[in-house]
C-alpha positions in Angstrom: 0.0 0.0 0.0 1.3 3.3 -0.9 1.6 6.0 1.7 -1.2 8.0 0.7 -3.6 5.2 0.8 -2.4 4.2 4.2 -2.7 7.4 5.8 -5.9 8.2 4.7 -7.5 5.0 5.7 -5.7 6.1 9.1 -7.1 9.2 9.1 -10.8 7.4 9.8 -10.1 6.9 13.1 -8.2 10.0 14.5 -9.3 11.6 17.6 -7.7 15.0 17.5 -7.5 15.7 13.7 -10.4 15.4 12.7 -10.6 15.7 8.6 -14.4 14.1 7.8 -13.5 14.0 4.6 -16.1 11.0 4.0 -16.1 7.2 4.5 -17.0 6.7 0.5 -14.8 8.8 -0.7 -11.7 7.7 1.3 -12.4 3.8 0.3 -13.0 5.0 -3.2 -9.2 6.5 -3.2 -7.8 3.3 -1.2 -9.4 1.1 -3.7 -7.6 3.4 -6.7 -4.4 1.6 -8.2 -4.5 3.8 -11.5 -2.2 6.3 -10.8 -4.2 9.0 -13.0 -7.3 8.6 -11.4 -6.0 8.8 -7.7 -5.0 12.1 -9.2 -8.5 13.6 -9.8 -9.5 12.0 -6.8 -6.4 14.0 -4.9 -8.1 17.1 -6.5 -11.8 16.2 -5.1 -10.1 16.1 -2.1 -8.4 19.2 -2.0 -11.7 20.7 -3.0 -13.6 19.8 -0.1 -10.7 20.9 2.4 -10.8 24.6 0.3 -14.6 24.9 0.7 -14.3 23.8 4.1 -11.6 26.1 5.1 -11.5 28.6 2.3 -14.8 29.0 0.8 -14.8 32.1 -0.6 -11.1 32.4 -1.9 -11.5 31.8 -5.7 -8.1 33.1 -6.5 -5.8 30.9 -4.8 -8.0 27.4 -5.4 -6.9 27.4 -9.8 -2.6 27.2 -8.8 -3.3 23.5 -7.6 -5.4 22.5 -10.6 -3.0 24.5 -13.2 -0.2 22.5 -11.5 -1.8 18.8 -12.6 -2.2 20.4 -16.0 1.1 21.5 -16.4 2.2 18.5 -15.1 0.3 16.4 -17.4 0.6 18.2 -20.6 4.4 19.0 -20.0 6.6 17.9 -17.5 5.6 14.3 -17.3 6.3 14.2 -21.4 9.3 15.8 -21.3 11.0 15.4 -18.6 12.1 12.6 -15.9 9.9 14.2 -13.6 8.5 13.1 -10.0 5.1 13.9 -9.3 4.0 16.5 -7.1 0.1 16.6 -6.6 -0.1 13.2 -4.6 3.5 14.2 -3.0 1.4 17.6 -1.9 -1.6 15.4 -0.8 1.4 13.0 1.4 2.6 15.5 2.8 -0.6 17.0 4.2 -2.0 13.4 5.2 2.0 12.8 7.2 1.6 16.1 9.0 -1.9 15.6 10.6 -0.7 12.3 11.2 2.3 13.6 13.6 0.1 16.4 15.1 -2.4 13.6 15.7 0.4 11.3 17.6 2.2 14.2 19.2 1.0 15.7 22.9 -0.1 18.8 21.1 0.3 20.9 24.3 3.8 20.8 24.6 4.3 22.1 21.2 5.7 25.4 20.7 2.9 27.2 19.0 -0.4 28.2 20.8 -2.4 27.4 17.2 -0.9 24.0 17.2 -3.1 22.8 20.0 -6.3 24.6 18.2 -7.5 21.8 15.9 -9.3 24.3 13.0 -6.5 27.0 13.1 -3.9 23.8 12.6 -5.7 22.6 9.7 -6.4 26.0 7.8 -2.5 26.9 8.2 -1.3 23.4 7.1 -3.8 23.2 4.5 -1.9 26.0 3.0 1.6 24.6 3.3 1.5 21.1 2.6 -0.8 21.4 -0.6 0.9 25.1 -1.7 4.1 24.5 -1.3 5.3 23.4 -4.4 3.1 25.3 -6.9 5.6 27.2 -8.3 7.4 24.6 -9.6 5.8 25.4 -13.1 8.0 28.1 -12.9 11.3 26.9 -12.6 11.1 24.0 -14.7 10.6 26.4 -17.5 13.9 26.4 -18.7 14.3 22.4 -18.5 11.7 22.4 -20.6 12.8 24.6 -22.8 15.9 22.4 -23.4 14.1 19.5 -23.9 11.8 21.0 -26.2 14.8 22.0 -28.4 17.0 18.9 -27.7 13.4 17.0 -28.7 11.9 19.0 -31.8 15.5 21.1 -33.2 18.3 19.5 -32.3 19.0 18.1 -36.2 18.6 22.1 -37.4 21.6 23.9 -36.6 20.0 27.0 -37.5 17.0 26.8 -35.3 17.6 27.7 -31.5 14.4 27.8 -28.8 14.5 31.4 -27.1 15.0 30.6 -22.8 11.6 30.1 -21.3 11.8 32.3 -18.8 8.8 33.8 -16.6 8.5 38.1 -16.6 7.4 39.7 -14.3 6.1 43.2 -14.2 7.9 46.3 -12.5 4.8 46.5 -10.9 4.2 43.2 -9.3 8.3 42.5 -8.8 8.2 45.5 -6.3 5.0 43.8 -4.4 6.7 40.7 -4.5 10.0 42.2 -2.8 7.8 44.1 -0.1 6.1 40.6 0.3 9.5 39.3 1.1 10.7 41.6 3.3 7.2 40.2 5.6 8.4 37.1 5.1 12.0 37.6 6.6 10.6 39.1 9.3 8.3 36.4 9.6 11.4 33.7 9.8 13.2 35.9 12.1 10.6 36.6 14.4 9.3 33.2 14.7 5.7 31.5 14.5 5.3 31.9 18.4 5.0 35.8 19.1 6.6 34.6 22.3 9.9 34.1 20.9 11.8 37.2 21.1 15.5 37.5 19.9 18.0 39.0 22.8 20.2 41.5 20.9 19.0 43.9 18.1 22.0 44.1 16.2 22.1 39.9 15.6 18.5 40.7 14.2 19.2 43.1 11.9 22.2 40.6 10.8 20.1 37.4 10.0 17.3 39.6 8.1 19.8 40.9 5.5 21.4 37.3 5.2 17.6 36.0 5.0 15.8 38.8 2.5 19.3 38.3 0.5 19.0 34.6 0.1 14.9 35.0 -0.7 16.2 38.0 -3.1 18.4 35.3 -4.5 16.1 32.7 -5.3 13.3 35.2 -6.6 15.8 36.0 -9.5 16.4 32.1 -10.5 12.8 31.4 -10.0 13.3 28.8 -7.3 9.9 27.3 -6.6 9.8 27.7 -2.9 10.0 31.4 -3.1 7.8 31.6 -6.2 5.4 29.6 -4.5 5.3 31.4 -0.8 4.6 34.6 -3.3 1.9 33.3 -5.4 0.0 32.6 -2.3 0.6 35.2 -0.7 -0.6 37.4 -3.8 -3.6 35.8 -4.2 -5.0 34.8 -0.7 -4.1 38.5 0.6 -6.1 39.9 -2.2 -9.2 37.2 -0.7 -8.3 38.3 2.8 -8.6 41.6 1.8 -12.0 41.8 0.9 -13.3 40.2 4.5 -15.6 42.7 6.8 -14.9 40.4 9.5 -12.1 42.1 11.1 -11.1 39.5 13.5 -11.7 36.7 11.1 -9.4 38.8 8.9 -6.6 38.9 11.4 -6.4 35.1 12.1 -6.2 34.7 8.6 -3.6 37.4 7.8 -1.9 35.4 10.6 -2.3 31.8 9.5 -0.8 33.0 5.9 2.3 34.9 7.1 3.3 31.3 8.7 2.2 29.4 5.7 4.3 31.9 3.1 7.5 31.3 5.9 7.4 27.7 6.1 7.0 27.6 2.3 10.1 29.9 1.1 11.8 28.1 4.2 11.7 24.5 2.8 13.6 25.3 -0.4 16.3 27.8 1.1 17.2 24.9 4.2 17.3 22.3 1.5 19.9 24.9 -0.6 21.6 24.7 3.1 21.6 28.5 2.9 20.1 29.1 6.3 19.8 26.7 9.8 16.1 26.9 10.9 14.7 26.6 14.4 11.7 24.4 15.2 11.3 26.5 18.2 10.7 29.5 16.2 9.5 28.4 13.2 7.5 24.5 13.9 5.5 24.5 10.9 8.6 25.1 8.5 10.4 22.3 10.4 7.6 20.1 10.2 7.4 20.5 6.3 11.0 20.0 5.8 10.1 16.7 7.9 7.4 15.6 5.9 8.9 16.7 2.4 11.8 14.0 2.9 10.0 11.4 4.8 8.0 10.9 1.7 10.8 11.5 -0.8 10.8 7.9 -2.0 7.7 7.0 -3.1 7.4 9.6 -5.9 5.6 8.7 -9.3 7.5 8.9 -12.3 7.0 8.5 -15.7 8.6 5.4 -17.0 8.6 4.9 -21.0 4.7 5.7 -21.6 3.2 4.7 -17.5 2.9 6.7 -14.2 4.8 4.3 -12.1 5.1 4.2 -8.5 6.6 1.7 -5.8 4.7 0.7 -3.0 8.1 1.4 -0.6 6.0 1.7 2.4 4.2 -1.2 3.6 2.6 0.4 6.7 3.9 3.5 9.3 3.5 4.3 12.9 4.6 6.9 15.0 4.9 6.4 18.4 5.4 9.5 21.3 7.2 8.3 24.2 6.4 11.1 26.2 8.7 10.5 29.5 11.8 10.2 27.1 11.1 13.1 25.0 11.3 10.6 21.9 9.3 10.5 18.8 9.3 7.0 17.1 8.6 6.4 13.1 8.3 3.0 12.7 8.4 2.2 8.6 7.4 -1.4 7.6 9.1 -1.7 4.2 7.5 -3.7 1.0 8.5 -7.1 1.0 9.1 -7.0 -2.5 12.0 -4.8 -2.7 15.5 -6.3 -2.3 17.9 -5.9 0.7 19.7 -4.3 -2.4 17.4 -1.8 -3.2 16.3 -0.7 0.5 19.8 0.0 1.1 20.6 1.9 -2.4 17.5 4.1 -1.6 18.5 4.6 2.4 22.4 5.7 1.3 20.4 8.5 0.1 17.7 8.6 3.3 19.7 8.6 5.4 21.5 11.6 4.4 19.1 14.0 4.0 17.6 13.2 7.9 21.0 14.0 9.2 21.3 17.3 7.2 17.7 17.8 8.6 18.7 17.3 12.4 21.5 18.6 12.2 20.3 21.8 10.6 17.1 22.4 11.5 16.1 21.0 14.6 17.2 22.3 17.8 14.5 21.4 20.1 14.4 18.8 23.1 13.0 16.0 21.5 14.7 12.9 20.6 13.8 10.8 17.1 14.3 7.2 16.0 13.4 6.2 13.0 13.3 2.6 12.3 13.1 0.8 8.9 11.9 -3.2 8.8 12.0 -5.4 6.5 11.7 -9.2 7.0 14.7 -9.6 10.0 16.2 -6.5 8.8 16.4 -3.5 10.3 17.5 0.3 9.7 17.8 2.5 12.4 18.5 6.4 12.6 18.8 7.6 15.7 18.8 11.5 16.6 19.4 11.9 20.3 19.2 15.8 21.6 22.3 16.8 23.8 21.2 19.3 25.9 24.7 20.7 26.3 25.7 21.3 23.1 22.3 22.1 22.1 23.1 19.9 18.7 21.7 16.5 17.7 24.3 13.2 17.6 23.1 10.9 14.7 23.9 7.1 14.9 23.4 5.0 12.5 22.7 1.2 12.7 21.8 -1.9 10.8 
């Protein structure tokens, strides 16, 4: 069973998050193998969580829908190219899933322990944070389209694909990320306050330089932290509830953070704090937990591996220690397990070691048969860093 299916049959029976997003509907997508269809059923979904949570924002609600598109009518024809509509979907379904097995009250935003607030901010992160992907595979695709269609006419060279933006909307795009560095330095608690001014001042030029940075390659974490925020402010905007209009001002600043966060961490630009900034963390988390079960296009099929056989996370909550607890397919070799973990692995440390400085200590754990894969991530309070251990 693939992850998505697994979660969301899990999802039936949690106590905390509660999603309702339908008994019949939830079978129908567990009982989906073609790849396609589980596609347009990811969409329904997403549908009902925006009317539920969004209802009347019509601008934002199209950038999930023109992602499919593109992805179907381009990127998986052109290009080797992972999916990124179920991966959104995943990673949605993986963070309610922690949140759901985490004591929620010891977690260091107040919004964390309010179910509905949760949901609307993580809505926005998980399924948002890649749509501006489109955007920087422009120019791959523009090399493949000349490699594909021109490459025999010497003559005949494609012009870059490239997206412009107006002088207009580039300057409301770098006042939008001027809010969002002062959203990463600040923090997602307003009770995290940094002691000296002057370090402040320091880490919001090295932050709005790095964002200023990726805005001119077209990374898609930046582009996609400003598309929302573009088009949900201009929703927001038009509220008469006043107080409705601050939580939701609120809940976006975060979502926009933890988006443009994901990509700059991963560019290992900047070391993020789950203390100030949990919901970044937990997407960087959840991006890389469910980096290897991706579809791809292989010759003319969607393909996807069923890596996952089943997941539980465990909180052991009197030594501080979350527990993910990955039962692997039986039909993948010892061979392959470990050619995918050399590159697991990895990526978790960088993670830990980068992004996580908090108390809690993580194991994740990786069985197959009588093997076994263990990372280990054990907090030492004196250092205030993580020591990794590996162990089969």
């Amino acid at each position: 069973m693939t992850l998505d299916k697994f979660l969301l049959e899990k999802s039936i029976h949690w106590n905390y998050v509660k999603l309702d997003l339908g008994t019949d509907l939830i079978k129908k997508y567990i009982n989906e193998d073609n790849i396609n269809r589980r596609r347009e059923l990811t969409l329904e979904l997403f549908k009902i969580l925006h009317e539920r949570y969004f209802l009347r924002f019509s601008n934002s609600r199209q950038f999930l829908m023109n992602l499919k598109k593109f992805e179907d009518d381009f990127l998986y024809k052109y290009l080797y190219y992972r999916d990124h509509l179920i991966h959104s979907f995943q990673i949605f379904l993986l963070g309610c899933y922690i949140v759901e097995r985490a004591n929620v009250e010891s977690l260091p935003i107040d919004f964390f322990s309010n179910m509905n607030r949760f949901l609307r901010t993580w809505f926005l992160i998980s399924f948002y944070h890649d749509i501006g992907y489109m955007v920087e595979k422009l120019i791959d695709l523009g090399i493949e389209i000349q490699r594909t269609y021109f490459e025999r006419i010497g003559g005949i060279k494609l012009s870059e694909i490239r997206l412009t933006i107006s002088d207009e909307l580039d300057k409301i795009f770098k006042d939008y990320m001027k809010i969002l560095t002062e959203g990463i330095i600040i923090g997602e608690n307003n009770k995290f306050i940094l002691k000296q001014n002057n370090d402040r001042e320091e880490q919001k030029k090295i932050i709005y330089n790095e964002l200023l940075e990726n805005y001119k390659m077209r990374d898609h974490g930046i582009m996609s932290s400003l598309f929302l925020h573009y088009t949900i402010y201009l929703d927001i905007d038009s509220l008469d509830n006043e107080i409705l209009k601050v939580q939701y001002l609120q809940e976006l600043n975060i979502a926009c953070c933890a988006i443009a966060i994901h990509s700059i961490e991963k560019q290992r630009k900047i070391n993020v704090n789950f203390l100030k900034n949990p919901f970044g963390c937990l997407l960087i988390l959840c991006d890389n937990i469910q980096e290897w079960n991706r579809p791809r296009l292989k010759g003319l099929k969607l393909y996807e591996s069923d890596f996952w056989e089943s997941l539980e996370i465990e909180v052991d909550t009197d030594n501080k220690c979350y527990k993910f607890l990955f039962k692997l397919d039986n039909s993948f070799s010892n061979e392959d397990i470990e050619a995918s973990l050399k590159h697991y692995f990895p990526e978790l440390e960088r993670i830990f070691l980068s992004t996580f400085v908090q108390g809690n200590n993580f194991l994740f754990s990786l069985k197959k048969d009588s093997f076994e894969w263990k990372l280990t991530a054990f907090y030492d309070e004196s250092s205030r860093i993580y020591k990794i251990n590996y162990s089969q």
